[in-house]
C-alpha positions as CSV (number, residue, x, y, z in Angstrom):
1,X,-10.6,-2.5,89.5
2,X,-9.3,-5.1,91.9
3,X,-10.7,-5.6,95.4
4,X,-9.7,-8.5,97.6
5,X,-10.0,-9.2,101.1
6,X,-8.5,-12.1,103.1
7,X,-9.4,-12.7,107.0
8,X,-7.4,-15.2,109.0
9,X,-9.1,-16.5,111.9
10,X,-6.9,-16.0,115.5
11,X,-7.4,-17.0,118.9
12,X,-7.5,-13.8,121.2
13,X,-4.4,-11.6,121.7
14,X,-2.6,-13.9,119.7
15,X,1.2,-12.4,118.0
16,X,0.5,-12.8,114.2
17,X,2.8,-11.1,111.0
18,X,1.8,-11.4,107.6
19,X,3.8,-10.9,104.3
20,X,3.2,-11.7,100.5
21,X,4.7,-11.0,96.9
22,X,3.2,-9.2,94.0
23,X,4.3,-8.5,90.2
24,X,3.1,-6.4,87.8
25,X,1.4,-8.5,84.8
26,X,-0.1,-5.4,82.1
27,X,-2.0,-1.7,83.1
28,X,-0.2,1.7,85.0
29,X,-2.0,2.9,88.0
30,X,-1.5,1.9,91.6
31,X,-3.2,-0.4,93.9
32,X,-2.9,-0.4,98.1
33,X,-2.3,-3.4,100.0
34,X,-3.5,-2.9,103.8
35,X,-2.6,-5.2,106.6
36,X,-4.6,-4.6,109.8
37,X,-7.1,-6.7,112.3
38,X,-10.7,-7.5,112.2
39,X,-14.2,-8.3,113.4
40,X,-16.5,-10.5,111.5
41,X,-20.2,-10.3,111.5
42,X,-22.4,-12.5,109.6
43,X,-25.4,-10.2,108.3
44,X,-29.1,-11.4,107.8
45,X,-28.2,-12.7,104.4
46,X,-25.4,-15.0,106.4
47,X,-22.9,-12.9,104.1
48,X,-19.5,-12.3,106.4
49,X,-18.9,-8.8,106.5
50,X,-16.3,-6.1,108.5
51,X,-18.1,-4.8,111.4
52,X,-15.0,-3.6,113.1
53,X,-11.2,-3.3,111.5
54,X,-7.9,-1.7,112.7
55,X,-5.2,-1.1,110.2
56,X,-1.8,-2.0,111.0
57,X,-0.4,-0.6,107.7
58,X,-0.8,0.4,104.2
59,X,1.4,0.2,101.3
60,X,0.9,1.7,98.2
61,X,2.3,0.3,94.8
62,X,2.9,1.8,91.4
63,X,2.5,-0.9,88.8
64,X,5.9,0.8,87.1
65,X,8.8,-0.9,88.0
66,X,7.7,-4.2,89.0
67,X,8.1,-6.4,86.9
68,X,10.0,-9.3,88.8
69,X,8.2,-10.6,91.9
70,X,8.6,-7.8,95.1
71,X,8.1,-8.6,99.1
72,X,5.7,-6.1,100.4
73,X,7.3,-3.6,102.2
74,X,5.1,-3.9,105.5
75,X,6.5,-7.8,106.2
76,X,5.6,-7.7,109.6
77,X,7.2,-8.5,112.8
78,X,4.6,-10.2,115.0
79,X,2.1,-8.0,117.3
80,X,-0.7,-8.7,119.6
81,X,-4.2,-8.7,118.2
82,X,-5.9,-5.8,120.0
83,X,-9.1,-7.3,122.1
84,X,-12.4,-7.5,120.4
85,X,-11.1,-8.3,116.8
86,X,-10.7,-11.9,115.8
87,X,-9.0,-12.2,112.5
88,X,-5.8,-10.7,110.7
89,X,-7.0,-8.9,107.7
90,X,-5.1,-8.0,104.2
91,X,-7.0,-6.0,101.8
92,X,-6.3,-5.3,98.7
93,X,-7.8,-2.1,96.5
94,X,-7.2,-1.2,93.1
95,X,-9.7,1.3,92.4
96,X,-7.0,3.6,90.9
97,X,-5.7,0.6,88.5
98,X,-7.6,0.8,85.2
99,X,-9.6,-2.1,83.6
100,X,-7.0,-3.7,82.0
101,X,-4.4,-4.0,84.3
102,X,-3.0,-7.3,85.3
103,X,-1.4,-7.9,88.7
104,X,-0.3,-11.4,90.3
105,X,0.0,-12.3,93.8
106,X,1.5,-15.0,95.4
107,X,2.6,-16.6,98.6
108,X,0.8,-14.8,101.3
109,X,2.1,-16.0,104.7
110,X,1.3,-15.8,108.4
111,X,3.4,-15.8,111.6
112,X,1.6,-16.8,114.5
113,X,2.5,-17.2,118.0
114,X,0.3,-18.2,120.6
């Protein structure tokens, strides 16, 4: 399965949106892609890890029917980063996709104001 998280460093209460295109490549199944905000910790391995996250939204995507490249559906209009959590987050899980599957992404882009 697929499993991929990308953390954006922000300055506090900063506006930030984020979008990005997928395409189905081989496989069935589904996969989620999750947009949210996060907290970083560093643990005593000095391995970065999610000690706090808030999810903004979560789209979920049957590998049928896309075969040409598709916007996700939660391109965002910028909101304030709720205090304590320092990055924008975008998470990607495809525990229900099975071994073979194949799925590209490409051009994941931020918004940022402030």
């Amino acid at each position: 399965s697929i499993f991929a998280l990308v953390c954006i460093p922000m300055e506090p209460r900063a506006m930030i949106g984020g979008r990005m295109y997928y395409k189905g490549g081989t496989g069935t199944g589904s996969f989620d892609i999750e947009f949210g905000w996060a907290k970083l910790e560093t643990n005593e391995f000095g391995v970065p890890t999610l000690a706090k996250f808030e999810t903004k939204g979560v789209e979920t995507v049957n590998m049928s029917g896309i075969a040409s490249w598709t916007p996700s559906s939660y391109s965002t209009v910028a909101e304030r980063c709720p205090p304590g959590l320092t990055h924008f987050m975008v998470r990607i899980n495809g525990f229900l996709l099975p071994l073979n599957a194949v799925v590209y992404f490409d051009s994941l882009t931020f918004d940022a104001i402030g």
